[in-house]
N, C-alpha and C positions, 0 to 999 in steps of 0.2 A: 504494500500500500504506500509506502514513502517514496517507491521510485517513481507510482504514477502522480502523486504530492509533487514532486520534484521537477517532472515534465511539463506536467500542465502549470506550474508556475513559468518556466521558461519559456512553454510556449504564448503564456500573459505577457512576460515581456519585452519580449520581439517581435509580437504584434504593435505591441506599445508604443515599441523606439522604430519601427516602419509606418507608422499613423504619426508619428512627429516628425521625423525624417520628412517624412511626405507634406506636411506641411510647411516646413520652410522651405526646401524646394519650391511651394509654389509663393511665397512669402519672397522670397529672392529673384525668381521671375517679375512678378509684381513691380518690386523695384527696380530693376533693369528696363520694366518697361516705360515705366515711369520717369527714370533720367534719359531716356533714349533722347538723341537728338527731334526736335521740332520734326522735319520734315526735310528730303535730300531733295534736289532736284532728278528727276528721272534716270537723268545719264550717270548721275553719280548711285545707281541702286548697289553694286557692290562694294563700294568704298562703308554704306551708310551698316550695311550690312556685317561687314568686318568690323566696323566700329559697336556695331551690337555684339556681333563675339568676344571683343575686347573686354565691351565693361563684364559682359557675363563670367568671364573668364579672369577676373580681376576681383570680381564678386567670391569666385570660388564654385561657382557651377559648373563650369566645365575645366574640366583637366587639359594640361599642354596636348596632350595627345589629340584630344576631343578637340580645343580649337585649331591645333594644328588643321585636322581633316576637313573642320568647318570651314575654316579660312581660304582654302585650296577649291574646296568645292564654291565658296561661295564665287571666287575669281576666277574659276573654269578653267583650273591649273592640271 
C-alpha cells in the first residue's frame, strides 16, 4: 500500500509542475507578444520576424538550438 501512496503522490506532482510549467509558457508568450515591435513594413516581414525570435529567445522560450532553426527558417536559409 505505501508504494501505491508513493506513486500517486508523484504522479500529483508532475501533473502539478506540467499545469504550471504550462502556464508560464503561455505567460511568457503573452509578453513577447506584447513588447513585439508596432508593426514592420511588409518587405521587412523576416527581419520583424527574427526580431520576435530574438526577444523570445532572450525571454528564455526558446533555446539557441530552437532559435537557431527559427531564424534560418524564418530567412529561407
Amino acid at each position: 500500500m505505501g508504494l501505491m501512496r508513493v506513486a500517486a503522490r508523484t504522479a500529483v506532482i508532475s501533473g502539478t509542475a506540467t499545469a504550471v510549467s504550462g502556464r508560464v509558457a503561455q505567460r511568457q508568450m503573452a509578453a513577447a507578444q506584447a513588447s513585439a515591435p508596432a508593426a514592420a513594413p511588409a518587405g521587412d516581414a523576416s527581419i520583424a520576424k527574427v526580431q520576435e525570435l530574438a526577444a523570445l529567445h532572450a525571454q528564455g522560450v526558446l533555446s539557441d538550438a530552437e532559435f537557431a532553426a527559427a531564424k534560418a527558417k524564418a530567412l529561407g536559409i
